[in-house]
SENU-120230 format. One record per atom (N, C-alpha, C): x, y, z; atom name. Coordinates in pm, whole numbers, always signed. Layout:
<numars>
       X       Y       Z  atome
       X       Y       Z     CA
...
</numars>
This chain:
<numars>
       X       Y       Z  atome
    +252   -1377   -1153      N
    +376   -1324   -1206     CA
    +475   -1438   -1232      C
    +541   -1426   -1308      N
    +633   -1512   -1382     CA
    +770   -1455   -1301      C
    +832   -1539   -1176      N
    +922   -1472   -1108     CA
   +1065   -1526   -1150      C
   +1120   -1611   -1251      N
   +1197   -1673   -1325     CA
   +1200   -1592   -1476      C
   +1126   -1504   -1498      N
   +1126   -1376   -1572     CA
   +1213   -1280   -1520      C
   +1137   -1233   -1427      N
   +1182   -1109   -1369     CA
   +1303   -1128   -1305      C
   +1371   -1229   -1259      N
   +1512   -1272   -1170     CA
   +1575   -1249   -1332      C
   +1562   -1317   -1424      N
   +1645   -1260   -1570     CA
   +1634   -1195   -1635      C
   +1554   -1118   -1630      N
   +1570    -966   -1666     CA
   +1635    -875   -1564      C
   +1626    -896   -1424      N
   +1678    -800   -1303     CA
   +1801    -803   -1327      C
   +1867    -875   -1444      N
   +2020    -912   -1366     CA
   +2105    -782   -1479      C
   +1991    -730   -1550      N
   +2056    -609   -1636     CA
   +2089    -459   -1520      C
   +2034    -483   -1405      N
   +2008    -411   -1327     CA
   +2184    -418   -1199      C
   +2224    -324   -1233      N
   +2384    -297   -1144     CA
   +2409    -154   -1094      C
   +2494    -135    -998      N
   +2454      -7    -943     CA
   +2389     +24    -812      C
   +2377    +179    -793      N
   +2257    +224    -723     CA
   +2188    +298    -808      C
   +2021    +250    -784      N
   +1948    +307    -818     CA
   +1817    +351    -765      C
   +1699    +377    -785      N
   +1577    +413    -751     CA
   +1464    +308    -752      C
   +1367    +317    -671      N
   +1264    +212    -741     CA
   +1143    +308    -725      C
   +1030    +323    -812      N
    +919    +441    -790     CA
    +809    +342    -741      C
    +712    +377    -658      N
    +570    +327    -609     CA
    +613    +185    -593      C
    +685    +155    -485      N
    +670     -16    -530     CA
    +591     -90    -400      C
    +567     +17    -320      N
    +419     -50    -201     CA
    +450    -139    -150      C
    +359    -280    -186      N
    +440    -438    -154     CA
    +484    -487    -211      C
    +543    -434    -330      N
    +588    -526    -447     CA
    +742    -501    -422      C
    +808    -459    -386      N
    +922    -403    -453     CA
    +989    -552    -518      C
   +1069    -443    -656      N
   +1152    -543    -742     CA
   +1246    -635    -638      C
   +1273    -803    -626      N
   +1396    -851    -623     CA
   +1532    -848    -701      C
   +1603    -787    -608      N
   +1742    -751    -657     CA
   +1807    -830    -673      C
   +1958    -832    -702      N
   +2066    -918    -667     CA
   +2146    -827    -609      C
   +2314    -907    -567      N
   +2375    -873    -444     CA
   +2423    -755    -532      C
   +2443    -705    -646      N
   +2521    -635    -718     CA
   +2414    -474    -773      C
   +2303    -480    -671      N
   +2205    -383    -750     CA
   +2161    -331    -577      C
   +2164    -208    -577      N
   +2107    -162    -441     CA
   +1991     -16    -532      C
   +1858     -12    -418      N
   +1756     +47    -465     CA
   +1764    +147    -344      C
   +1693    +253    -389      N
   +1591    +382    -258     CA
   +1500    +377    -328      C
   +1409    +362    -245      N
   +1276    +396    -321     CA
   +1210    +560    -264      C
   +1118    +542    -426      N
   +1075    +640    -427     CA
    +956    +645    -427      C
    +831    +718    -356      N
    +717    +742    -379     CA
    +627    +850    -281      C
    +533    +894    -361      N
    +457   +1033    -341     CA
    +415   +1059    -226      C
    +379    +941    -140      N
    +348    +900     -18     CA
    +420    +832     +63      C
    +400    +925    +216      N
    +492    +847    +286     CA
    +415    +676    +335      C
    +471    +634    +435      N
    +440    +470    +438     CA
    +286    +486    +514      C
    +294    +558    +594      N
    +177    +603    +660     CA
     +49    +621    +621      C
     +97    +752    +510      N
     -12    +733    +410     CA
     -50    +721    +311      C
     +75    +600    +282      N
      +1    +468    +220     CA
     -55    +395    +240      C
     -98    +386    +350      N
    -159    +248    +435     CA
    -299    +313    +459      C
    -306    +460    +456      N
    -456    +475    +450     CA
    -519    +557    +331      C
    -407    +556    +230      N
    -467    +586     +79     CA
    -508    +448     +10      C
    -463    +343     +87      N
    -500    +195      +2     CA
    -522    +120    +134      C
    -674     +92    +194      N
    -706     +15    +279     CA
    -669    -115    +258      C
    -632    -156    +146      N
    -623    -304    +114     CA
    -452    -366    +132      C
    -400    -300    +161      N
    -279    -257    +215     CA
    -209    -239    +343      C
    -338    -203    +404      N
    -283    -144    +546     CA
    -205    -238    +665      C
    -276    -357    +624      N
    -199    -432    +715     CA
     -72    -524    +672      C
     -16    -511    +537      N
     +86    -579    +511     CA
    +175    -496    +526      C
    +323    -556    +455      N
    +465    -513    +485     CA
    +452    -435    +363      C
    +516    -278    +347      N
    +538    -210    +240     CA
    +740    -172    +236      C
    +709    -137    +103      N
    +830    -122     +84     CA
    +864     +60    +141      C
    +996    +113    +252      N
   +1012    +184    +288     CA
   +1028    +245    +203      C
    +998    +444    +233      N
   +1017    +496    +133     CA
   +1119    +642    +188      C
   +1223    +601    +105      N
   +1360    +678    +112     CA
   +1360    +840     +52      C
   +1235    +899     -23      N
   +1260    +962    -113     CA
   +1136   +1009    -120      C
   +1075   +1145    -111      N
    +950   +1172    -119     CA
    +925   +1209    -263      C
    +908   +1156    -340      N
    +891   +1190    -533     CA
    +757   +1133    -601      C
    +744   +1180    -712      N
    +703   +1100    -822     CA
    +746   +1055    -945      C
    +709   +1000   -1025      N
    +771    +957   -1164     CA
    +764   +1083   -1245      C
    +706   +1147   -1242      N
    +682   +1283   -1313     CA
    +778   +1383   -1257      C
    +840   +1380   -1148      N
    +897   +1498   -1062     CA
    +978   +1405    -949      C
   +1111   +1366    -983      N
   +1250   +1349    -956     CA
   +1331   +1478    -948      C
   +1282   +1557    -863      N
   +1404   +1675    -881     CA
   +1496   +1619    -728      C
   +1456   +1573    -591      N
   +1522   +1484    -546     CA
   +1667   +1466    -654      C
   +1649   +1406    -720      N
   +1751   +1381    -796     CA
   +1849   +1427    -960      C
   +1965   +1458    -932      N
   +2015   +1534   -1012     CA
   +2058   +1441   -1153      C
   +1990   +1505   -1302      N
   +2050   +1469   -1396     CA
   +2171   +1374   -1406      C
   +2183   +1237   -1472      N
   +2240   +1171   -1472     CA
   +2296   +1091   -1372      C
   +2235   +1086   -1252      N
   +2282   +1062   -1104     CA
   +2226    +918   -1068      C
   +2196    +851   -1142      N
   +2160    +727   -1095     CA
   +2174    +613   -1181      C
   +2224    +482   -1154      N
   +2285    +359   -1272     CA
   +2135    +288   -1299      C
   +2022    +300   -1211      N
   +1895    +208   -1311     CA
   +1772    +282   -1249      C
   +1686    +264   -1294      N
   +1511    +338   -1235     CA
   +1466    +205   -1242      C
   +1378    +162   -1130      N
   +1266     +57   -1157     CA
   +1127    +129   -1167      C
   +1020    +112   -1274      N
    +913    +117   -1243     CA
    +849     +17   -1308      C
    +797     -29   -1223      N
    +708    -197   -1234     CA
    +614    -156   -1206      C
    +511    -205   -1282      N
    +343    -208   -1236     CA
    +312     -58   -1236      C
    +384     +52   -1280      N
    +402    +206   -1205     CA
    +333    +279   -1383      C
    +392    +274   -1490      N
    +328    +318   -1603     CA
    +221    +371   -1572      C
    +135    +287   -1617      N
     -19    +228   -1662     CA
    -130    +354   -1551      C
     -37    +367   -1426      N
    -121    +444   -1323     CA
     -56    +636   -1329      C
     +24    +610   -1417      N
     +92    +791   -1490     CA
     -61    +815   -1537      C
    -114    +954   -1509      N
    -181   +1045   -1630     CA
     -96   +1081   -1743      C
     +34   +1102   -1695      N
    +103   +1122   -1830     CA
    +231   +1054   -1857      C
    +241    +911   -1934      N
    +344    +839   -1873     CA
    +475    +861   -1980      C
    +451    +966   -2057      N
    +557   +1070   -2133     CA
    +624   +1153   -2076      C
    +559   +1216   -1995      N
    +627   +1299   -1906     CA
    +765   +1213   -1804      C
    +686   +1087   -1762      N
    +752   +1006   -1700     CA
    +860    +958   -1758      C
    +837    +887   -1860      N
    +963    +859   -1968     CA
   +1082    +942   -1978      C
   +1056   +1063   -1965      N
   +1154   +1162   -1967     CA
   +1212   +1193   -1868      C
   +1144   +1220   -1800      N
   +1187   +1235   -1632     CA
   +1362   +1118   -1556      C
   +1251    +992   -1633      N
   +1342    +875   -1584     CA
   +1468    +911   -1668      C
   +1474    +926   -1814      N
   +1594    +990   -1905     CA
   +1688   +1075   -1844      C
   +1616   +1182   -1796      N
   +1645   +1306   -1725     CA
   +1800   +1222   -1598      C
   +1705   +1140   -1534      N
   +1808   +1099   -1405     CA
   +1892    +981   -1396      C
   +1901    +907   -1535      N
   +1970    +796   -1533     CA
   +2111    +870   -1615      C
   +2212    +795   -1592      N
   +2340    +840   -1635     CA
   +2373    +732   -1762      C
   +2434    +800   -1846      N
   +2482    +751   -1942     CA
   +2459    +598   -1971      C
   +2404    +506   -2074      N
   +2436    +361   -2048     CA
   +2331    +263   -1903      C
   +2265    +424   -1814      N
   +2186    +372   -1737     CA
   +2052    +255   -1762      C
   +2000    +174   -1687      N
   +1889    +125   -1709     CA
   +1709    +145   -1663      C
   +1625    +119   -1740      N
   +1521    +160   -1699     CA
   +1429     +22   -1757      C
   +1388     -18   -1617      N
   +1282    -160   -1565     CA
   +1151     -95   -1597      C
   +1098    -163   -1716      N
    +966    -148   -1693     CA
    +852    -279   -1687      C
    +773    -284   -1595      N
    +698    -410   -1586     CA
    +575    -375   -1628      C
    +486    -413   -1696      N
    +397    -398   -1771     CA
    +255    -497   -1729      C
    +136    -431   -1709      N
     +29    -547   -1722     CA
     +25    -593   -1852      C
     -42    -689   -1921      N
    -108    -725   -2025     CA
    -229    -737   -2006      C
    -324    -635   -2086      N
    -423    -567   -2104     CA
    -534    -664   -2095      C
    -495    -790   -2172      N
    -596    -903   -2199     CA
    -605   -1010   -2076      C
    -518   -1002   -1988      N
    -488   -1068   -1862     CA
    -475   -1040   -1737      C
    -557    -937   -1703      N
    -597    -872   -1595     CA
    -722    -764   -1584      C
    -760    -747   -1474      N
    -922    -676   -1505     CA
    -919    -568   -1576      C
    -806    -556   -1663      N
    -855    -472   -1778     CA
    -875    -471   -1895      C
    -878    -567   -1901      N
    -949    -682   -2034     CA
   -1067    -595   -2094      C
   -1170    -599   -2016      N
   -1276    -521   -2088     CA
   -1245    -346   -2116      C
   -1134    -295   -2111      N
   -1141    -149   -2112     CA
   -1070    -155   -2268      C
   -1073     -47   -2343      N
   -1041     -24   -2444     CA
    -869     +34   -2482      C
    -753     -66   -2516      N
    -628     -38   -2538     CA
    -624    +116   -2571      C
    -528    +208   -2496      N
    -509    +350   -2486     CA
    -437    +409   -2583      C
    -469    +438   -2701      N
    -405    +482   -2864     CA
    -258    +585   -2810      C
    -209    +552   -2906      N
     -62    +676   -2909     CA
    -144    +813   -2927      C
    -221    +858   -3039      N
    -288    +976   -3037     CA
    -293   +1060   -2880      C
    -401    +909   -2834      N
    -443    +994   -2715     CA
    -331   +1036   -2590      C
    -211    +916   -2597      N
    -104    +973   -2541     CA
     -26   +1118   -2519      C
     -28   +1108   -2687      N
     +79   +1271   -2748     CA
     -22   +1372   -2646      C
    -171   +1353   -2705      N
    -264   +1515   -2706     CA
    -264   +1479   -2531      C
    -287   +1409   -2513      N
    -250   +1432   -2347     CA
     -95   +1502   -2263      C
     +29   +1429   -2342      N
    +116   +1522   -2271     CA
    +125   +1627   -2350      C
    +116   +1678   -2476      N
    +130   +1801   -2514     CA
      +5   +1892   -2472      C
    -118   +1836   -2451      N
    -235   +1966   -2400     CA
    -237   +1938   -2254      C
    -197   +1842   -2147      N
    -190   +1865   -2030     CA
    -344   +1691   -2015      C
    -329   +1628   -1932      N
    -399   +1503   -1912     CA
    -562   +1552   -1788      C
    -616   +1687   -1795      N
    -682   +1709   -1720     CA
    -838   +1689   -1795      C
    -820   +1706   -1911      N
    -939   +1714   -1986     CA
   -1005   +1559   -1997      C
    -917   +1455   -2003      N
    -923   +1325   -2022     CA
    -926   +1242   -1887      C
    -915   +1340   -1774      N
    -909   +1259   -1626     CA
   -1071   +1204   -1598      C
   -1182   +1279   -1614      N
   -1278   +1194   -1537     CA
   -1333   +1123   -1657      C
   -1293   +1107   -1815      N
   -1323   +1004   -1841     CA
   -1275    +850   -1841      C
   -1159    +856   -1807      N
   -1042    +773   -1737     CA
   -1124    +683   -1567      C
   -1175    +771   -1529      N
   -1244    +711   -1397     CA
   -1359    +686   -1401      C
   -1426    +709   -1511      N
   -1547    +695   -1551     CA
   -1544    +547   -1612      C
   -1422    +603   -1681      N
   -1398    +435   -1781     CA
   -1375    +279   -1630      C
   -1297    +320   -1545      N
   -1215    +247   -1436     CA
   -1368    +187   -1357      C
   -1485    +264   -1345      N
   -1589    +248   -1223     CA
   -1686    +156   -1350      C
   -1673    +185   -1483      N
   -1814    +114   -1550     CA
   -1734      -1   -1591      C
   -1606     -40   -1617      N
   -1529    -157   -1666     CA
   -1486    -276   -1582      C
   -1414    -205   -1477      N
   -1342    -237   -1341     CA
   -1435    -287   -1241      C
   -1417    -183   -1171      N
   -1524    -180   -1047     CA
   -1670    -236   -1062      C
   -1758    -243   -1228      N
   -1870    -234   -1248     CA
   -1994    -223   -1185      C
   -1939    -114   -1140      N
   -2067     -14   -1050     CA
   -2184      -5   -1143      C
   -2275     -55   -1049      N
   -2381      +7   -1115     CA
   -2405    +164   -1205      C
   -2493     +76   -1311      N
   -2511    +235   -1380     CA
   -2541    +351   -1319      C
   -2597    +376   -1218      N
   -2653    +511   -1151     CA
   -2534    +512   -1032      C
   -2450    +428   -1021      N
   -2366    +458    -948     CA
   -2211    +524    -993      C
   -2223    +501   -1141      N
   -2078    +532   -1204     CA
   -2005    +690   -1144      C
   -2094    +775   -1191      N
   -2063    +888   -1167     CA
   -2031    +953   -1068      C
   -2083    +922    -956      N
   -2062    +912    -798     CA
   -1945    +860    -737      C
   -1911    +689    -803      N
   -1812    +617    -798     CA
   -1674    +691    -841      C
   -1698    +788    -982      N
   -1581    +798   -1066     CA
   -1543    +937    -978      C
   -1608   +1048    -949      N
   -1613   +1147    -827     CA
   -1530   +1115    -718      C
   -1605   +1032    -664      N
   -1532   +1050    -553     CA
   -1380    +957    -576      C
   -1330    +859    -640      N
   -1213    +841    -680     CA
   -1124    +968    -686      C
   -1149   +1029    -794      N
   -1120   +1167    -873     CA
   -1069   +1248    -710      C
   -1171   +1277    -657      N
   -1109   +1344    -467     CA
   -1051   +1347    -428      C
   -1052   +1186    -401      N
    -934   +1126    -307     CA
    -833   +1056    -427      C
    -814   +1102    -555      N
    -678   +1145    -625     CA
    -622    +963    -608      C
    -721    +872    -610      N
    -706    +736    -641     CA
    -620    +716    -742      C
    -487    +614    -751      N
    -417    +554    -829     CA
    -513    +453    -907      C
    -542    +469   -1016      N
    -587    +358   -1105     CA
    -492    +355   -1201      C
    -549    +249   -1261      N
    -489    +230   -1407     CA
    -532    +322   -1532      C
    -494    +437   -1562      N
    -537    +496   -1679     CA
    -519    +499   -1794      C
    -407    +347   -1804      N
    -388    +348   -1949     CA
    -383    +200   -1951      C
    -377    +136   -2086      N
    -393     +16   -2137     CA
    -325     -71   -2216      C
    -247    -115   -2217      N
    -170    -194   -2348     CA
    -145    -323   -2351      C
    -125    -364   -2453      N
     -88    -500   -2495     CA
     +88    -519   -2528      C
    +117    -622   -2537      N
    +294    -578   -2599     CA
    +351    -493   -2713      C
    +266    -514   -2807      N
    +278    -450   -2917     CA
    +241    -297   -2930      C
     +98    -283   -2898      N
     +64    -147   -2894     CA
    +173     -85   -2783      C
    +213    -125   -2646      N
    +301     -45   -2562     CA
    +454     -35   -2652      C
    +465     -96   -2780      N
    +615     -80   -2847     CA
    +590     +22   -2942      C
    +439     +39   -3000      N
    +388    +148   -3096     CA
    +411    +250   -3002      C
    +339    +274   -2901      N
    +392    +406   -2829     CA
    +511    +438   -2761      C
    +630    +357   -2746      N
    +743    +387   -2741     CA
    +806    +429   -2860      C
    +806    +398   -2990      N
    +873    +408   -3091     CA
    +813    +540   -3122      C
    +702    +610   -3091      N
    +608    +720   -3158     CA
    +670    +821   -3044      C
    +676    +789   -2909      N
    +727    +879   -2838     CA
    +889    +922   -2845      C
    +962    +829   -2865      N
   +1130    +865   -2906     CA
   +1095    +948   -3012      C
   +1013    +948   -3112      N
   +1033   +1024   -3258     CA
    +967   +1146   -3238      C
    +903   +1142   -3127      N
    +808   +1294   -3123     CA
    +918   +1370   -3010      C
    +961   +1296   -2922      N
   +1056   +1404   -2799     CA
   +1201   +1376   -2829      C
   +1267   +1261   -2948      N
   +1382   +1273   -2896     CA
   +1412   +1198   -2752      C
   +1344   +1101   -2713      N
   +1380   +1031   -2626     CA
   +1479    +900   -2664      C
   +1611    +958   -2565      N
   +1705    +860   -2601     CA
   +1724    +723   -2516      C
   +1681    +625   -2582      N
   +1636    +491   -2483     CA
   +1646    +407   -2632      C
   +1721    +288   -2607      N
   +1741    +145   -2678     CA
   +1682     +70   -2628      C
   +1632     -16   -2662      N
   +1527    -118   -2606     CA
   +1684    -250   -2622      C
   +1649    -291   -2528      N
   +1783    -405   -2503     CA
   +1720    -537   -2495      C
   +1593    -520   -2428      N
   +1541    -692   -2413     CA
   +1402    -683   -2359      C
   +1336    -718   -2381      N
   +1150    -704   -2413     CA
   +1102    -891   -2337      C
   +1048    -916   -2284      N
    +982   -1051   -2252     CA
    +832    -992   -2259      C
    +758   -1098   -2323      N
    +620   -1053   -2322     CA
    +537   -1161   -2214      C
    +435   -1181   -2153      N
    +395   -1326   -2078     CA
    +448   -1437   -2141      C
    +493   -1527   -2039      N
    +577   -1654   -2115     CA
    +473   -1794   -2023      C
    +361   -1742   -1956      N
    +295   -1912   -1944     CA
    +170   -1823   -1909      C
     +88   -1910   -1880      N
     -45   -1915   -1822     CA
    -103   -1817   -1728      C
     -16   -1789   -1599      N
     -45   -1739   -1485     CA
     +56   -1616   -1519      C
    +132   -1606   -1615      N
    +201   -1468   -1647     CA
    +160   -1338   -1703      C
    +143   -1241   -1590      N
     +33   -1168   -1664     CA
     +87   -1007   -1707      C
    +176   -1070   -1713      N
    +299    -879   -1762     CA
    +383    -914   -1842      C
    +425    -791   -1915      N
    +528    -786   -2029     CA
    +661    -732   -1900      C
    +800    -729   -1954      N
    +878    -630   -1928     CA
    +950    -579   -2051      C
    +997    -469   -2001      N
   +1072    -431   -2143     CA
   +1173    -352   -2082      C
   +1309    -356   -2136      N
   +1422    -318   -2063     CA
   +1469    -204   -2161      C
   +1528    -106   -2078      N
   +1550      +7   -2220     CA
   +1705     +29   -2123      C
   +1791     +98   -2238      N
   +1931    +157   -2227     CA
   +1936    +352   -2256      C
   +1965    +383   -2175      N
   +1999    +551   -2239     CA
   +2121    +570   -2346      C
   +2039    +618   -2403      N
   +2174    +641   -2494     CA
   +2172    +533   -2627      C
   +2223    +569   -2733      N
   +2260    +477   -2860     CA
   +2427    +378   -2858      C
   +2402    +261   -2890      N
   +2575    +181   -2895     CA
   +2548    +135   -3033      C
   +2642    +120   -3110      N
   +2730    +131   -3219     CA
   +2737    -127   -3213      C
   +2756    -129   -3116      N
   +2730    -233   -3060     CA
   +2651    -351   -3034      C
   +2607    -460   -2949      N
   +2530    -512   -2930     CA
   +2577    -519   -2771      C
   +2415    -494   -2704      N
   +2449    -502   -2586     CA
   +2362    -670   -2522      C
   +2481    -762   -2520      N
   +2419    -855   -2438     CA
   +2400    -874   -2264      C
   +2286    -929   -2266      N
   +2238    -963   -2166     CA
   +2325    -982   -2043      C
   +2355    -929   -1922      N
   +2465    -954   -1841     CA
   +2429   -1106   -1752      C
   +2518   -1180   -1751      N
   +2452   -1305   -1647     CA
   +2410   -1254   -1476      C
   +2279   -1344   -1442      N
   +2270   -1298   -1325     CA
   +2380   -1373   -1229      C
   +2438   -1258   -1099      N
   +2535   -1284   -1010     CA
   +2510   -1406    -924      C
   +2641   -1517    -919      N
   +2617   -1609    -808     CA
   +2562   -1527    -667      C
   +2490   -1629    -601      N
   +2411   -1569    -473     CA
   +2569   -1617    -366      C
   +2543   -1525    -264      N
   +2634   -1502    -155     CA
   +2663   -1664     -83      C
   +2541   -1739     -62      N
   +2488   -1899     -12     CA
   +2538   -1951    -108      C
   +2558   -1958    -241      N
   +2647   -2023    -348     CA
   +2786   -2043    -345      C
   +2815   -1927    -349      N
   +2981   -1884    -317     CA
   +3013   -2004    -148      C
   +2947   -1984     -62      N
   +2990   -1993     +61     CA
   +2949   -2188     +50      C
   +2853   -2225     +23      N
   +2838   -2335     +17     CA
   +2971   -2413     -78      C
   +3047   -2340    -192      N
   +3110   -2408    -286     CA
   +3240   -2416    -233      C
   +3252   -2306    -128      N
   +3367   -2360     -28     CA
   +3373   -2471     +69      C
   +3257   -2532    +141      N
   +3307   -2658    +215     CA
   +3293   -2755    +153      C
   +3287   -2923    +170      N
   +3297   -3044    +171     CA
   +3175   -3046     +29      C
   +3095   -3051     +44      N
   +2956   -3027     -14     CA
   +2992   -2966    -186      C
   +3061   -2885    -209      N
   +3092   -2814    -271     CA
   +3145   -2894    -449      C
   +3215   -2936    -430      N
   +3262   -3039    -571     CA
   +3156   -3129    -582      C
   +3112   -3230    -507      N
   +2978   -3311    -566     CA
   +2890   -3226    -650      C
   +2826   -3127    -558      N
   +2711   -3029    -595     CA
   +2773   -2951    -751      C
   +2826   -2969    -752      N
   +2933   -2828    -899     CA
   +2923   -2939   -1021      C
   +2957   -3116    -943      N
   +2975   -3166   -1060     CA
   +2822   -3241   -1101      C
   +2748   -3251    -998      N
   +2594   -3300   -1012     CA
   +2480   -3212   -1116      C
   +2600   -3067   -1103      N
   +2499   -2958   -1183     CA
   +2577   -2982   -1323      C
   +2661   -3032   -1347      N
   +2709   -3040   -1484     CA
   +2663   -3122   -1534      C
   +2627   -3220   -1487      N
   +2589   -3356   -1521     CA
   +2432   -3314   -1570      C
   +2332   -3279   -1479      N
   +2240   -3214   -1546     CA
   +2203   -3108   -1625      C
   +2291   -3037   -1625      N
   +2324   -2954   -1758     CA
   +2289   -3034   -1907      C
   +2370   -3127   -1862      N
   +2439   -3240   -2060     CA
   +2300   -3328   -2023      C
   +2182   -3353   -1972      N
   +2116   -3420   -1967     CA
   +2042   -3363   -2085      C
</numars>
């Protein structure tokens, strides 16, 4: 992860807000952004829905929800949504889109962190068309679920052939989080632009980063509720609390003028 990304993009992020599924990841904030998180599972059992997990630090969970079903929370009641890494594992991440609409207030923000398709083990699976998006949230995503896990056990996992089906089963059971969808930067902007025009989803795209080096293996893309007449620039991220406090003693003028100096370098 590109964490000099995500610190400048976070800084669009002010308020209280939500963060959905964020496990061990949760987003880094600044002093000016406070989160609850949200997710389907309590911490407990999260730690034994994902063995690979169990023994690290997770992020507490304030809020028993999903991205699909925020009723927890009332229309317009919250200044940003994070879902990072959270998309891609929606059966229906339209439904989600809306949902998040549904609970951000006016001008609110919505974090989305994105894999890139070509830069993580889902390279070999096949980018997930807008088509198949729509006919999934308009006919319901059940018809398309075990080929989704079918796809995850012969691509992913690459279970043996006589093992796929068994593999993709018992996933399917125990109601495993995978990745069921796929995108690249571009195709994930085709299905945003196709989904505002099919629901009326009101979201501005404000600032998009796609991977910016080597070891960067996600897009983000920052959206606004609502339409401005305007341009909305980028807010600077907030001096840290250790900044402020350091620029008050002795230390303080050297260091202020050492950074100017390398600035004009």
């Amino acid at each position: 992860m590109n964490a000099g990304k995500r610190q400048r993009l976070s800084a669009w992020l002010r308020g209280n807000g939500i963060e959905i599924g964020a496990l061990n990841a949760p987003l880094g904030l600044h002093r000016e952004a406070r989160a609850r998180y949200v997710d389907r599972l309590t911490v407990d059992e999260q730690r034994q829905h994902y063995p690979e997990l169990a023994e690290g630090l997770l992020a507490p969970v304030d809020v028993i929800g999903s991205a699909e079903d925020l009723t927890a929370f009332d229309d317009s009641s919250v200044d940003f949504v994070i879902a990072n890494h959270l998309l891609e594992h929606l059966e229906d991440p339209i439904a989600g889109l809306l949902e998040f609409e549904r609970v951000l207030k006016p001008g609110g923000v919505l974090y989305l962190g994105l894999p890139d398709q070509r830069r993580t083990f889902d390279c070999e699976r096949e980018l997930t068309s807008v088509e198949h998006l729509l006919r999934d949230h308009e006919q319901g995503p059940a018809a398309s679920r075990r080929d989704h896990y079918v796809d995850w056990a012969r691509n992913v996992v690459r279970a043996r052939p006589g093992d796929v089906t068994s593999y993709a089963e018992g996933c399917m059971a125990d109601e495993y989080s995978i990745h069921f969808h796929c995108w690249q930067p571009d195709t994930f902007l085709d299905f945003f632009v196709a989904v505002r025009e099919k629901t009326g989803l009101d979201f501005e795209v404000v600032a998009f980063a796609p991977p910016e080096n080597q070891d960067d293996v996600e897009f983000i893309v920052i959206l606004v509720k609502g339409r401005f007449n305007g341009t909305r620039l980028p807010p600077r991220y907030p001096r840290s609390r250790l900044r402020d406090r350091v620029a008050k003693t002795p230390l303080g003028p050297p260091l202020v003028a050492l950074n100017r100096a390398r600035r004009r370098l």
